[in-house]
ZADO-1210 file (C-alpha; in nm, 4 decimals, padded with zeros to 6 digits):
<atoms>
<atom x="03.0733" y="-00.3598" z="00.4484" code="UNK" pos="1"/>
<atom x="02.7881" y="-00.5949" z="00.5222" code="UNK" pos="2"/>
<atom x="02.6475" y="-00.6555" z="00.1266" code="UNK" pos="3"/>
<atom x="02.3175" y="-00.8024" z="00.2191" code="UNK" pos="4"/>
<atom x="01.9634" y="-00.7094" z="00.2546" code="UNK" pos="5"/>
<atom x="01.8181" y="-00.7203" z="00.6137" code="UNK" pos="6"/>
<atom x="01.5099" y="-00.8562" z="00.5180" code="UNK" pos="7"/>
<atom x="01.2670" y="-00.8183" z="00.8141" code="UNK" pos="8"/>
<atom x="00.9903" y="-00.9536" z="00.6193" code="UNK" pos="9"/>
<atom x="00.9690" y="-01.1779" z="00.2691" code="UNK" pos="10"/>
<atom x="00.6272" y="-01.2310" z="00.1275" code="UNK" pos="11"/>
<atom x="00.5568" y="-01.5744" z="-00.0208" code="UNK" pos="12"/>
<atom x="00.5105" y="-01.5671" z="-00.4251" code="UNK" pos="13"/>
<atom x="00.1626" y="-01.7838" z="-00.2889" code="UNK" pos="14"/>
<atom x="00.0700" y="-01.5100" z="-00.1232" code="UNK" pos="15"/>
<atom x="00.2425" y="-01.2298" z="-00.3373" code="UNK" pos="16"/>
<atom x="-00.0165" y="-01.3969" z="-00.6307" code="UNK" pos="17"/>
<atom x="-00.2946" y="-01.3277" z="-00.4049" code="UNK" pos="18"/>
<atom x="-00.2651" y="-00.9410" z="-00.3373" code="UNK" pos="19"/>
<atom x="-00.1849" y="-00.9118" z="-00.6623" code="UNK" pos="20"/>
<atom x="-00.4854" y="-01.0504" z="-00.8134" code="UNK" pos="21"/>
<atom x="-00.7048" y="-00.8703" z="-00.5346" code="UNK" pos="22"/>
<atom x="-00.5299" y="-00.5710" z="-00.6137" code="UNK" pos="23"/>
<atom x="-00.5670" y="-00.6014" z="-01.0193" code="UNK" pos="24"/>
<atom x="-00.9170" y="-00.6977" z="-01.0013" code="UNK" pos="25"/>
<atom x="-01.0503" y="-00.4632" z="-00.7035" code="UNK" pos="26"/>
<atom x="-00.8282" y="-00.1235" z="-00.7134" code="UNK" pos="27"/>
<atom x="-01.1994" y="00.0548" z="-00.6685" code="UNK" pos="28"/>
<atom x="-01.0181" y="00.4336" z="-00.6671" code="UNK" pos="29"/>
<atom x="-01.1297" y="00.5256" z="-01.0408" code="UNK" pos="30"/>
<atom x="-00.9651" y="00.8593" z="-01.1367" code="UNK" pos="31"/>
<atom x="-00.8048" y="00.8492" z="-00.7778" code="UNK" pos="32"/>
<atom x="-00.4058" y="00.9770" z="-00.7646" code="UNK" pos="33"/>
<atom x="-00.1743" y="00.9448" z="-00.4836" code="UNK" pos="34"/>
<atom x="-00.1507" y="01.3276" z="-00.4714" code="UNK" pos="35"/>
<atom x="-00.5597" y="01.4068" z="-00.4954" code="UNK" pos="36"/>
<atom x="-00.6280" y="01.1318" z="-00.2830" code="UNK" pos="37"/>
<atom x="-00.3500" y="00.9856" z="-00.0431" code="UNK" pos="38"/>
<atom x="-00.5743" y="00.8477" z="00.2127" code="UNK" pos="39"/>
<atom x="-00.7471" y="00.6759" z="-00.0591" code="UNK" pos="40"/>
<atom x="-00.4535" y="00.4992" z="-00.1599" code="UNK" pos="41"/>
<atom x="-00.3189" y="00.3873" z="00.1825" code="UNK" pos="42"/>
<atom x="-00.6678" y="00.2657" z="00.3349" code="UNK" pos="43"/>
<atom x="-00.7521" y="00.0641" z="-00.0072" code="UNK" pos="44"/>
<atom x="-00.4467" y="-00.0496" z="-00.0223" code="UNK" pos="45"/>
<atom x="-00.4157" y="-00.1626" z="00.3586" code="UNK" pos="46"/>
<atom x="-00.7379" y="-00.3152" z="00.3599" code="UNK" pos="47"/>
<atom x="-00.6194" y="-00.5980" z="00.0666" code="UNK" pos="48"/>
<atom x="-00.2877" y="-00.6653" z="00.2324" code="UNK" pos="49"/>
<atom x="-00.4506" y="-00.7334" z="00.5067" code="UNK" pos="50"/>
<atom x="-00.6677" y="-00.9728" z="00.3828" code="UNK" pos="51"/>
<atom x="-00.4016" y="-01.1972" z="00.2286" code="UNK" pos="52"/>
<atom x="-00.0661" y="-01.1134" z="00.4700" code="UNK" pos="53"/>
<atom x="-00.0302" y="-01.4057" z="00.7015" code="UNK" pos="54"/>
<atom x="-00.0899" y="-01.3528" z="01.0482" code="UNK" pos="55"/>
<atom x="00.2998" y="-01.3419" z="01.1112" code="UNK" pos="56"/>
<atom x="00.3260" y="-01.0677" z="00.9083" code="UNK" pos="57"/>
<atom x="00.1087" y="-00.8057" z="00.9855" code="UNK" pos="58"/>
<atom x="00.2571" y="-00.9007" z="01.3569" code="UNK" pos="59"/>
<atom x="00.6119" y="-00.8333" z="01.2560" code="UNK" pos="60"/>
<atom x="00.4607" y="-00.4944" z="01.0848" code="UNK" pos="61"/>
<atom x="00.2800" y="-00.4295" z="01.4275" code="UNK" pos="62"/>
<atom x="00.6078" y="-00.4773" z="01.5992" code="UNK" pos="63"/>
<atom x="00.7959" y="-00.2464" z="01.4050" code="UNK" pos="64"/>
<atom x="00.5156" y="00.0040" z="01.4393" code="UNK" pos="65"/>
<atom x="00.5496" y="-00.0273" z="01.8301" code="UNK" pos="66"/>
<atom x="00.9224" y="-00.0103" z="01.7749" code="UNK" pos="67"/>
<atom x="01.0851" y="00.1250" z="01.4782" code="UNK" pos="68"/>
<atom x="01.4036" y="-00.0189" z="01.4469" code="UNK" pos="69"/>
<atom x="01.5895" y="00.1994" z="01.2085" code="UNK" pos="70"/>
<atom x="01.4977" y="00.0198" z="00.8881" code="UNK" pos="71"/>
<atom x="01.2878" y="-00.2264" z="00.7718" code="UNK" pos="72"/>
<atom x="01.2306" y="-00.3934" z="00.4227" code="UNK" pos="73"/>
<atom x="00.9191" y="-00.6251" z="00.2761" code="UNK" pos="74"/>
<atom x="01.0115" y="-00.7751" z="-00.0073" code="UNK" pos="75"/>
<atom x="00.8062" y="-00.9792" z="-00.2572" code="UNK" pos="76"/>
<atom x="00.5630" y="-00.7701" z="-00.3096" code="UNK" pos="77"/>
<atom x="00.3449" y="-00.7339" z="-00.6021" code="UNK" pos="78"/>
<atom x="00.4625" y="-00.5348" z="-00.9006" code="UNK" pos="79"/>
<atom x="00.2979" y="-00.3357" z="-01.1609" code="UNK" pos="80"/>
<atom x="00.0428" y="-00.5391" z="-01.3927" code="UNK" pos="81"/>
<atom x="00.1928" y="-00.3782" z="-01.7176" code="UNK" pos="82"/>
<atom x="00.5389" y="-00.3530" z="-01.7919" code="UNK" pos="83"/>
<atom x="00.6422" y="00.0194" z="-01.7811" code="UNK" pos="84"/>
<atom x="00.9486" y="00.2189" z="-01.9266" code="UNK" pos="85"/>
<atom x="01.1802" y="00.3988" z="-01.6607" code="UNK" pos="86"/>
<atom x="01.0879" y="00.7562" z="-01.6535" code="UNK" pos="87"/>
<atom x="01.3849" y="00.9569" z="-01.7869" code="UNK" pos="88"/>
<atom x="01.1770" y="01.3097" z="-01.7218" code="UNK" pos="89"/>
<atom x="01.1385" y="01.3014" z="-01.4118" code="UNK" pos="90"/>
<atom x="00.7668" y="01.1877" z="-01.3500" code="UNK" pos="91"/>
<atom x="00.5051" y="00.9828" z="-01.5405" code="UNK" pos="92"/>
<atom x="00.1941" y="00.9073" z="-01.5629" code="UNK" pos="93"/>
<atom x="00.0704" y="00.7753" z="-01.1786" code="UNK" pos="94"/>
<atom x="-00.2938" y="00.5984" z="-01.3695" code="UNK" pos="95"/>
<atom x="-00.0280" y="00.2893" z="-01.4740" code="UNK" pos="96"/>
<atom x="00.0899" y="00.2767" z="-01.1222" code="UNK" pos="97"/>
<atom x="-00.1896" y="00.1669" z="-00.8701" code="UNK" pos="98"/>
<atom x="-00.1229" y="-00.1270" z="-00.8425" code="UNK" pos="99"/>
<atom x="00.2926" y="-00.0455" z="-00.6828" code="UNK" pos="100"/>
<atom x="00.1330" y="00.2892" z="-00.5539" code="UNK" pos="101"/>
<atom x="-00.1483" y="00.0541" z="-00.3861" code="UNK" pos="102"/>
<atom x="00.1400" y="-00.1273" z="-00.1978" code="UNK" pos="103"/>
<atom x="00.3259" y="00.1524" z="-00.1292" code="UNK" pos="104"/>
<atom x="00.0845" y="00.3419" z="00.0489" code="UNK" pos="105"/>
<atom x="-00.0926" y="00.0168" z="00.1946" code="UNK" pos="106"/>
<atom x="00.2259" y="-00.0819" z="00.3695" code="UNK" pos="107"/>
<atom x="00.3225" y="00.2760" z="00.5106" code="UNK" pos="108"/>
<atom x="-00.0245" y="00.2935" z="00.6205" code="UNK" pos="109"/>
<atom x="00.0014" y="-00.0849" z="00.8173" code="UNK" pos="110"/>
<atom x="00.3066" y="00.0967" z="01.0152" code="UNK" pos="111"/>
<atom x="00.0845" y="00.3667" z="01.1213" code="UNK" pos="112"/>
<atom x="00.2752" y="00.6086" z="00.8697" code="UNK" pos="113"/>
<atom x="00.1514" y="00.8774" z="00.6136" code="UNK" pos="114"/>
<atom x="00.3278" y="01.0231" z="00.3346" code="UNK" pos="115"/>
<atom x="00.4612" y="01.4025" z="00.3238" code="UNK" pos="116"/>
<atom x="00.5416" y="01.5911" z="00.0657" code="UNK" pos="117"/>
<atom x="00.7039" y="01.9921" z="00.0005" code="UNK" pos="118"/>
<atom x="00.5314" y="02.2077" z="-00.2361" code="UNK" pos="119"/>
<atom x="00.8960" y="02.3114" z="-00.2986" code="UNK" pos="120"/>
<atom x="01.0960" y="02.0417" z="-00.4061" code="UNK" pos="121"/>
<atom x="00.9715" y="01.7133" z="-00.6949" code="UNK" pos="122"/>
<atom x="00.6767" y="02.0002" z="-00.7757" code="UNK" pos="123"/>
<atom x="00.4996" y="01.9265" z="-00.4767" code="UNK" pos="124"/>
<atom x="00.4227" y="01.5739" z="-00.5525" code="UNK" pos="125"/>
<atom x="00.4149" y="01.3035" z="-00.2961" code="UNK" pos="126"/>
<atom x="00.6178" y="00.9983" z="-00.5170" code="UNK" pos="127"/>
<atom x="00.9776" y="01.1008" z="-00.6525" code="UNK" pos="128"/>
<atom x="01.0900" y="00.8537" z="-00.9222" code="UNK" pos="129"/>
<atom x="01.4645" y="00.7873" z="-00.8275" code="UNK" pos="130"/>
<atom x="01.5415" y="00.7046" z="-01.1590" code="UNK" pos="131"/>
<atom x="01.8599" y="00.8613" z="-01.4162" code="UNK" pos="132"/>
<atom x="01.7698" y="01.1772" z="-01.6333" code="UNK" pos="133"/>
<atom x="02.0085" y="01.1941" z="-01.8772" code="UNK" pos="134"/>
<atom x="02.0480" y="01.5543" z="-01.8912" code="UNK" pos="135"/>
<atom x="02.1061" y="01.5060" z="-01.4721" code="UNK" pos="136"/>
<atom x="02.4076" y="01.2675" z="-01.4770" code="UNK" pos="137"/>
<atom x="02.6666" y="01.4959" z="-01.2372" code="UNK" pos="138"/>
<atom x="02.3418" y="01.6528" z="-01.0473" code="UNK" pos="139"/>
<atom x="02.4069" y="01.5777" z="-00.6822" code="UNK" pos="140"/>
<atom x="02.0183" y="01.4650" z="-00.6529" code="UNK" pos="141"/>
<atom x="01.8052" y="01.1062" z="-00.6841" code="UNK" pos="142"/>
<atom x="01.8060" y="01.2000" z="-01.0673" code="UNK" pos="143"/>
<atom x="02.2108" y="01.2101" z="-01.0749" code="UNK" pos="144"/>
<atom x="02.4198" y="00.8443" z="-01.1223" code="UNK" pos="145"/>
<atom x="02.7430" y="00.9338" z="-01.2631" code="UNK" pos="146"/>
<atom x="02.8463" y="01.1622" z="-00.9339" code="UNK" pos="147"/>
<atom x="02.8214" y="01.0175" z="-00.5895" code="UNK" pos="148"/>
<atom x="02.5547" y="01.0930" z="-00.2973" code="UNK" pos="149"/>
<atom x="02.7995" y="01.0920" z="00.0135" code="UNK" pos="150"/>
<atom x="02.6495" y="01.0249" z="00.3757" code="UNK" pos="151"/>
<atom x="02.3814" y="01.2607" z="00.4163" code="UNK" pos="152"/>
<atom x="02.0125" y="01.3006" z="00.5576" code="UNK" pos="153"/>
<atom x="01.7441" y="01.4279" z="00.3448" code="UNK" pos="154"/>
<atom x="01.5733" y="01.8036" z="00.3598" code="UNK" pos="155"/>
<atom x="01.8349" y="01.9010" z="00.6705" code="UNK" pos="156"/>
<atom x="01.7264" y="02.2763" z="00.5952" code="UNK" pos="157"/>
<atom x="01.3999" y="02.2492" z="00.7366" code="UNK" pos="158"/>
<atom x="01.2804" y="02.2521" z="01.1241" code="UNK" pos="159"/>
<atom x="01.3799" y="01.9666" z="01.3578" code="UNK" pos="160"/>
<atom x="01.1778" y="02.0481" z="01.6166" code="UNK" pos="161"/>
<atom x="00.8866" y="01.7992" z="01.7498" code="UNK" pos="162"/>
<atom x="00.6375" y="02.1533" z="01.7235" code="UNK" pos="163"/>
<atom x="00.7069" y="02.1882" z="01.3779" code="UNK" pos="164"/>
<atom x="00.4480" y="02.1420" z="01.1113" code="UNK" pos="165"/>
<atom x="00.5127" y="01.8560" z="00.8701" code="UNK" pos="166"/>
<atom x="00.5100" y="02.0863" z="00.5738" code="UNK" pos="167"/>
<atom x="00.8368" y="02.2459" z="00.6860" code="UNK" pos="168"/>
<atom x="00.9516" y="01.9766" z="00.8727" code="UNK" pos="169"/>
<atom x="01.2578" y="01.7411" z="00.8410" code="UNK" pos="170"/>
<atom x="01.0562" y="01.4478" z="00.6612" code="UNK" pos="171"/>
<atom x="01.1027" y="01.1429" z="01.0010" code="UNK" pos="172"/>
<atom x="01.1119" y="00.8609" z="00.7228" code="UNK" pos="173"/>
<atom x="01.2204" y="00.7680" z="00.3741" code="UNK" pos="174"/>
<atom x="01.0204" y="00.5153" z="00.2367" code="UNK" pos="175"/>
<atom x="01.1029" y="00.3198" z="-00.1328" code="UNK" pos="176"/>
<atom x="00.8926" y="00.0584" z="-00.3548" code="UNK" pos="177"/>
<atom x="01.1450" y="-00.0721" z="-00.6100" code="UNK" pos="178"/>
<atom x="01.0372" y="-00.1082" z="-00.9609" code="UNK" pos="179"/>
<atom x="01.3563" y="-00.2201" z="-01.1102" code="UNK" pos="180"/>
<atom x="01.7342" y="-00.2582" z="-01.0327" code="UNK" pos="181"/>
<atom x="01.8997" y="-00.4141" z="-01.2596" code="UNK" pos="182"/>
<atom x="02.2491" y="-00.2610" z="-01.2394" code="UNK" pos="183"/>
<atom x="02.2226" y="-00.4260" z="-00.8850" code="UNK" pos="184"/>
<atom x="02.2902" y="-00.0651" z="-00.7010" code="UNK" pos="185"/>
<atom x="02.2790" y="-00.0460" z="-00.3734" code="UNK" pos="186"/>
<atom x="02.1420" y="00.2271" z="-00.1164" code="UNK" pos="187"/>
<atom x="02.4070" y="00.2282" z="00.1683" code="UNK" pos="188"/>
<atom x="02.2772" y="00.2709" z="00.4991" code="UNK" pos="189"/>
<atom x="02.4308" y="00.4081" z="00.8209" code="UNK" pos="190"/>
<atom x="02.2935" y="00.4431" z="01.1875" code="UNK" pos="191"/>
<atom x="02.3701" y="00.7546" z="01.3871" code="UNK" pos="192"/>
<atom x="02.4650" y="00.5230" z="01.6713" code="UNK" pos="193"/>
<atom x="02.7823" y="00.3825" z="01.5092" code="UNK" pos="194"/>
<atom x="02.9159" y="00.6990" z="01.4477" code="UNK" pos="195"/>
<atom x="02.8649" y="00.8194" z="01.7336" code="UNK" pos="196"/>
<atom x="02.9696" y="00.5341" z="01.9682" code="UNK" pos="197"/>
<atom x="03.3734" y="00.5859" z="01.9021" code="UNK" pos="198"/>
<atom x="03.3365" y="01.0059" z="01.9106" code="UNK" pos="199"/>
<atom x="03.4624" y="01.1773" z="02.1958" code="UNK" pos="200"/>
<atom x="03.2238" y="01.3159" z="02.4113" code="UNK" pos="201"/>
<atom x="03.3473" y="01.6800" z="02.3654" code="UNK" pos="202"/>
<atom x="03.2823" y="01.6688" z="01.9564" code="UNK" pos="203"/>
<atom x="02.8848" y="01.4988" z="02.0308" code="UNK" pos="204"/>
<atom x="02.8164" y="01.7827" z="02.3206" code="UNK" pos="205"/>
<atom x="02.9246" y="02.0773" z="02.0688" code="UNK" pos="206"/>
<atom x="02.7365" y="01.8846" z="01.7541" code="UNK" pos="207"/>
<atom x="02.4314" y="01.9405" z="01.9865" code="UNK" pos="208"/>
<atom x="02.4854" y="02.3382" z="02.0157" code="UNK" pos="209"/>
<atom x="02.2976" y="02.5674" z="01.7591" code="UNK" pos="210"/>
<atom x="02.6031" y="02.6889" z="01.6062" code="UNK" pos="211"/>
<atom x="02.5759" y="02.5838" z="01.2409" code="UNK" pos="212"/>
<atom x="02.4405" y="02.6933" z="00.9138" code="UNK" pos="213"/>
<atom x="02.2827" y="02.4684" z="00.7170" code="UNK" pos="214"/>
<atom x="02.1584" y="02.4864" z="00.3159" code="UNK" pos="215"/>
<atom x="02.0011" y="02.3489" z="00.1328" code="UNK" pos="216"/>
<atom x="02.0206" y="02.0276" z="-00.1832" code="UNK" pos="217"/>
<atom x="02.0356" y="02.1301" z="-00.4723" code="UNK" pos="218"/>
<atom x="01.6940" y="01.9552" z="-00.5908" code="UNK" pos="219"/>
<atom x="01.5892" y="02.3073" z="-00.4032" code="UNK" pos="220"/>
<atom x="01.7621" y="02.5840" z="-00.5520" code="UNK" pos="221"/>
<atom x="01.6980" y="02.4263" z="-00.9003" code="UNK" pos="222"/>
<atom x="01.3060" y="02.3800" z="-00.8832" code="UNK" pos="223"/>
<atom x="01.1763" y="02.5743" z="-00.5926" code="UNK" pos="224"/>
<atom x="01.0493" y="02.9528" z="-00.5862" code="UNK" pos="225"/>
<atom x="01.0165" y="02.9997" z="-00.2263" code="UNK" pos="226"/>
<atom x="01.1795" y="02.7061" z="-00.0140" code="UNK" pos="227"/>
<atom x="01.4232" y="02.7317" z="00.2583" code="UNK" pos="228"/>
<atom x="01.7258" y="02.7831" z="00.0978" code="UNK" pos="229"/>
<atom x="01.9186" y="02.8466" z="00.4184" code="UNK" pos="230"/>
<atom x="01.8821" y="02.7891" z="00.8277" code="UNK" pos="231"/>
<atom x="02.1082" y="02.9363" z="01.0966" code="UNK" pos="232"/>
<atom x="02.2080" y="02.8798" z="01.4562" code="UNK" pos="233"/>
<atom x="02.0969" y="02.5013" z="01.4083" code="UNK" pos="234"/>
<atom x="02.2485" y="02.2073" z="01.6035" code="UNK" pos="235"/>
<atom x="02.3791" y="01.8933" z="01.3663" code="UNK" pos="236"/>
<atom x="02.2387" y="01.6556" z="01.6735" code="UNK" pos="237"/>
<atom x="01.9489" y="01.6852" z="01.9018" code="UNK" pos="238"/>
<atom x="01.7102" y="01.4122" z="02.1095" code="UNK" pos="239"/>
<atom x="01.3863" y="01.2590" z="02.0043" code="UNK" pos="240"/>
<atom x="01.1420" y="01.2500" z="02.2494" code="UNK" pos="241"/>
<atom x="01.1883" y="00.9020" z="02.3232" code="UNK" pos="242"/>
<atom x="01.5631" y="00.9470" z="02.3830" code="UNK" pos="243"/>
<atom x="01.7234" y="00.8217" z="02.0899" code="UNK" pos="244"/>
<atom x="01.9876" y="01.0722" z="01.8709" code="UNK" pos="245"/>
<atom x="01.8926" y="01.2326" z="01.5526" code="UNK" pos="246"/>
<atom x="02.1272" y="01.4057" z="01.3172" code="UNK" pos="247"/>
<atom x="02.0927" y="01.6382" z="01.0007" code="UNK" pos="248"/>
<atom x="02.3874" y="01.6166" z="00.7795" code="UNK" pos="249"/>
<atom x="02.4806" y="01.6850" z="00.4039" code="UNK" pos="250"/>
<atom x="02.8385" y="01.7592" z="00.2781" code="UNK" pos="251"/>
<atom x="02.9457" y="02.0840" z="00.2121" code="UNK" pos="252"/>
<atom x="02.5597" y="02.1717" z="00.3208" code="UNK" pos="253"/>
<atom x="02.6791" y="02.2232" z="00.6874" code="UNK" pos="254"/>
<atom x="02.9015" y="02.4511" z="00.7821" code="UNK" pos="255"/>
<atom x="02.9911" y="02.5766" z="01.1458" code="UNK" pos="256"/>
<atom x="02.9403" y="02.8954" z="01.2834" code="UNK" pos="257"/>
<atom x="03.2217" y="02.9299" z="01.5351" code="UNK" pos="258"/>
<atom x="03.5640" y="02.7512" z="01.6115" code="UNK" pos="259"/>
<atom x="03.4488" y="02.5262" z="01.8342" code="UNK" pos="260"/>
<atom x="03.1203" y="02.3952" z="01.5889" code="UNK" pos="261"/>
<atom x="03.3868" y="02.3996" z="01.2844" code="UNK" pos="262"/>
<atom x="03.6117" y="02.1447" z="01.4946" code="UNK" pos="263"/>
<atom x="03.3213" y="01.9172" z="01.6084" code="UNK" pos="264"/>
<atom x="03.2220" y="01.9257" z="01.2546" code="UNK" pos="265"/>
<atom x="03.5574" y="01.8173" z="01.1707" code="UNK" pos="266"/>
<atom x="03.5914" y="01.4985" z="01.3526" code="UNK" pos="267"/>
<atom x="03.2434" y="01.3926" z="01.2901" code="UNK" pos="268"/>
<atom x="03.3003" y="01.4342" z="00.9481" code="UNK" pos="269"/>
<atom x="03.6312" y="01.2942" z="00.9729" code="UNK" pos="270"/>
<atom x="03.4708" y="00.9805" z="01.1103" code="UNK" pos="271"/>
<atom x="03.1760" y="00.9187" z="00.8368" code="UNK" pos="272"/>
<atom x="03.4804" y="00.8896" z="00.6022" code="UNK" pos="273"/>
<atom x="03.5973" y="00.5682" z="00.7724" code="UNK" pos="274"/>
<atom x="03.2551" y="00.3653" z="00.7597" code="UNK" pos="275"/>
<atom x="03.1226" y="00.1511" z="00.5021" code="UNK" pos="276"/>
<atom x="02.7851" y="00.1568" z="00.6383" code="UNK" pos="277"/>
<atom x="02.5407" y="-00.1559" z="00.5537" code="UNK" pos="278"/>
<atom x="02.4613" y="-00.2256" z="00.1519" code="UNK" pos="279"/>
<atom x="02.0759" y="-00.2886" z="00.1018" code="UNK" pos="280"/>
<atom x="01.9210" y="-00.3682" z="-00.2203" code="UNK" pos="281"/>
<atom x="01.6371" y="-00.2763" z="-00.3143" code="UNK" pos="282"/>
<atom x="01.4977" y="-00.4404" z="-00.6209" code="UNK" pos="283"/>
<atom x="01.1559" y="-00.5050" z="-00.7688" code="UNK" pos="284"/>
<atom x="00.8688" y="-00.5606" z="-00.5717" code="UNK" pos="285"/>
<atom x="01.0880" y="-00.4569" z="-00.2542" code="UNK" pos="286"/>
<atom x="00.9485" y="-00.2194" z="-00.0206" code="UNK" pos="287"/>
<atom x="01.2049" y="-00.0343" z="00.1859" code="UNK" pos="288"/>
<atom x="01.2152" y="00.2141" z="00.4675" code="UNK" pos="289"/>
<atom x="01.4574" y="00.3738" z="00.7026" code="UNK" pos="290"/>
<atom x="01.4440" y="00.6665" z="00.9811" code="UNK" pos="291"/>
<atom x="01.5641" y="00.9768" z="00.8343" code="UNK" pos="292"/>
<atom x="01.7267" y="01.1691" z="01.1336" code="UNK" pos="293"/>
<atom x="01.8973" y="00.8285" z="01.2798" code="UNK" pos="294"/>
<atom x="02.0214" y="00.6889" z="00.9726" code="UNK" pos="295"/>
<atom x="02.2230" y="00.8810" z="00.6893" code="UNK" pos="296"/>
<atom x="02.2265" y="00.7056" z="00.3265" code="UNK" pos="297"/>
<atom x="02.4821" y="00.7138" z="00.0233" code="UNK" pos="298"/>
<atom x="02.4887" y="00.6337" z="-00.3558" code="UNK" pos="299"/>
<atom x="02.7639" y="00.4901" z="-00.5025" code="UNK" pos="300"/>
<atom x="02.8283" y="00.6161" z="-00.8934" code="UNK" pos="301"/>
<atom x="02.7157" y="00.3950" z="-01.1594" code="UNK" pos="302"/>
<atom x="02.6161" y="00.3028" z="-01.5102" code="UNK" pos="303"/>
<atom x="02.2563" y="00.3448" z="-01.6056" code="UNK" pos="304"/>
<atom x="02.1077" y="00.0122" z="-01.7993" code="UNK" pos="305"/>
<atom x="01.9898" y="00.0898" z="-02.1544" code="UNK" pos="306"/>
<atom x="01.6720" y="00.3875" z="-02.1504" code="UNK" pos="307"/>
<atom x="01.3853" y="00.2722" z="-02.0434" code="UNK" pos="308"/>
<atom x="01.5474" y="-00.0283" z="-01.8320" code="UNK" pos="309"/>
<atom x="01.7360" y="00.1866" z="-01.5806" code="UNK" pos="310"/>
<atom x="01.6964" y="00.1713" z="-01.2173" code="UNK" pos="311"/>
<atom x="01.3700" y="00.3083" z="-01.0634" code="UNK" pos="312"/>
<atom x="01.3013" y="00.3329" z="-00.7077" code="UNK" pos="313"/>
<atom x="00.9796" y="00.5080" z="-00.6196" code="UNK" pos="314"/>
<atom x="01.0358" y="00.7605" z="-00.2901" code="UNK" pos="315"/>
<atom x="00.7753" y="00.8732" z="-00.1287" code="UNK" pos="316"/>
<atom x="00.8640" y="01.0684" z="00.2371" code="UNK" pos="317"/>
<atom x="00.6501" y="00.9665" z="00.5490" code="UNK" pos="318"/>
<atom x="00.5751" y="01.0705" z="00.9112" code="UNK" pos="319"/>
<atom x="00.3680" y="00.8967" z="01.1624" code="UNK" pos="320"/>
<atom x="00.0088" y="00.9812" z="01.1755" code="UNK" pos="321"/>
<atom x="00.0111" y="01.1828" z="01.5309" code="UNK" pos="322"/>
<atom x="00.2070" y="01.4179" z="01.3868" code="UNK" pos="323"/>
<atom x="00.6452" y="01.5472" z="01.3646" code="UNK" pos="324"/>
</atoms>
C-alpha cells in the first residue's frame, strides 16, 4: 500500500490565517444551520474562499470540477475557532461549527457540488459526525472502530440510474472536513479501475447484468422507518454517461441471484481481497472527497483516543448541481 496523502491542493498557513479571520469575523448566517439553510452555507462560504485562495487554487478546483479525477483533498484549511469535544452521541450542536461547516460547504460548492442527504438514515441530517460511540464499537457503521469497514460503496440499496431523484439516489460523492485524527487512521481508498483491469472479461460482462440483490447497511435497519431495506434484479456495474465504470458493493450486502451472478460475484470479490488500495489521511483542517460509484473505501479497526479527543471526520454526501 501507498501510505500517503495525494494532496491535490495545500493551503498556505498565510493564507489559511486569512479565511479564517474573514470567516470568524464575517460568518453573516445568524441562526442559519446547514440543514435549514444549505445554500446559505455553501454561497457564504464560497464567496470568502474565494477572496483569499490564490489564483492557482481556485484553478486547480476549476480543473477538477471540469474533470473529476476520483479524489481530491485540500488541506490546510481553517478549523473551528473554539476547541470542541468529539461527539460520542452521535450529533452536536451545528451553532459551534460554522466556521468548519463554512469550509465544508464553501469548497463543495467551488467544485460545482451540493450536499444530499436521506430522511432515512443520520435522521435526515446533511453532516454525519464519523466519530466512535461507545455503545457502537462492533456496529459495522461510521460510529463503529473496534470492527472493520471492508471495501464497500456507500447507500448501494438505492437507484443507480442517471433518472433517479437524488433523494433515493446512490449519493455520486463522499465528501469529509477533518476535525481531528489523532490515532493517525486512515480511510483506504480503491478505484474501480484497478480491480477491474486484471478481471476476466466474462466475470465484468455478468457483474453488469441485473441479477443481484442488494440490502441494505445497517445504519438503515437500525434508524430508519421507511428506507429501502432491499433492491432486486440490480447489476453490481453499470456506465456513467461519460463512459467511465461505476460499481455498488458492500460485503455480505450483495448477493447473486443466479449461478452465473453468484460466480462473477465470486471472483470480483475474490479479487478486492488481494488489494491494499491507497491510505489517505485525513486530519484536521483537511478537506477530502472521493467519487462514490468509482471508488470503494475501507476502515481499518482501531483504538479510540481518550473521550472527547477521538477521531472526528465530518461527512457530508454530495452530487453535482445539474442533478444524479
Amino acid at each position: 500500500m501507498h501510505d500517503v496523502l495525494r494532496e491535490a491542493v495545500r493551503v498556505t498557513d498565510t493564507v489559511k490565517v486569512s479565511i479564517s479571520a474573514d470567516l470568524r469575523a464575517h460568518p453573516g448566517l445568524g441562526d442559519v444551520t446547514p440543514d435549514s439553510d444549505p445554500r446559505a452555507y455553501a454561497e457564504t462560504g464560497a464567496k470568502h474562499l474565494r477572496n483569499h485562495l490564490p489564483a492557482a487554487v481556485l484553478e486547480q478546483l476549476t480543473a477538477w470540477r471540469r474533470d473529476p479525477a476520483p479524489w481530491l483533498t485540500v488541506s490546510n484549511l481553517p478549523e473551528a475557532e473554539e476547541w470542541i469535544p468529539t461527539p460520542d452521541k452521535g450529533f452536536c450542536d451545528e451553532s459551534t461549527l460554522i466556521v468548519p461547516n463554512l469550509v465544508h460547504f464553501g469548497v463543495l460548492h467551488l467544485l460545482g457540488l451540493i450536499p444530499v442527504a436521506y430522511r432515512w438514515e443520520n435522521d435526515g441530517r446533511l453532516i454525519r459526525n464519523v466519530a466512535p460511540r461507545p455503545d457502537s464499537g462492533r456496529a459495522l457503521t461510521s460510529w463503529g472502530y473496534s470492527a472493520p469497514l471492508d471495501w464497500h460503496t456507500d447507500d448501494s440499496v438505492l437507484d443507480h440510474t442517471e433518472t433517479a431523484e437524488s433523494s433515493i439516489a446512490i449519493p455520486q460523492y463522499l465528501s469529509f472536513y477533518g476535525m481531528r485524527n489523532e490515532e493517525e487512521v486512515p480511510t483506504d481508498l480503491l478505484p474501480l479501475s484497478e480491480v477491474l483491469s486484471t478481471l476476466p472479461q466474462w466475470v465484468i460482462d455478468d457483474l453488469r447484468l441485473p441479477e443481484f440483490l442488494v440490502t441494505a447497511p445497517e445504519s438503515y435497519a437500525s434508524g430508519s422507518d421507511d428506507g429501502p431495506l432491499a433492491r432486486e434484479g440490480v447489476p453490481v456495474l453499470w456506465t456513467l454517461p461519460d463512459g467511465q465504470d461505476a460499481v455498488r458493493y458492500g460485503p455480505d450486502r450483495i448477493t447473486g441471484l443466479t449461478l452465473r451472478a453468484t460466480r462473477a460475484l465470486t471472483q470480483f470479490e475474490r479479487r478486492l481481497g488481494e488489494l491494499d488500495g491507497t491510505a489517505v489521511l485525513i486530519g484536521a483542517g483537511d478537506f477530502h472527497i472521493f467519487d462514490n460509484r468509482r471508488v470503494l473505501h475501507r476502515r481499518v479497526p482501531f483504538q479510540p483516543a481518550a473521550q472527547g479527543t477521538a477521531r472526528w471526520l465530518r461527512r457530508c454526501y454530495a452530487q453535482t448541481r445539474g442533478g444524479h
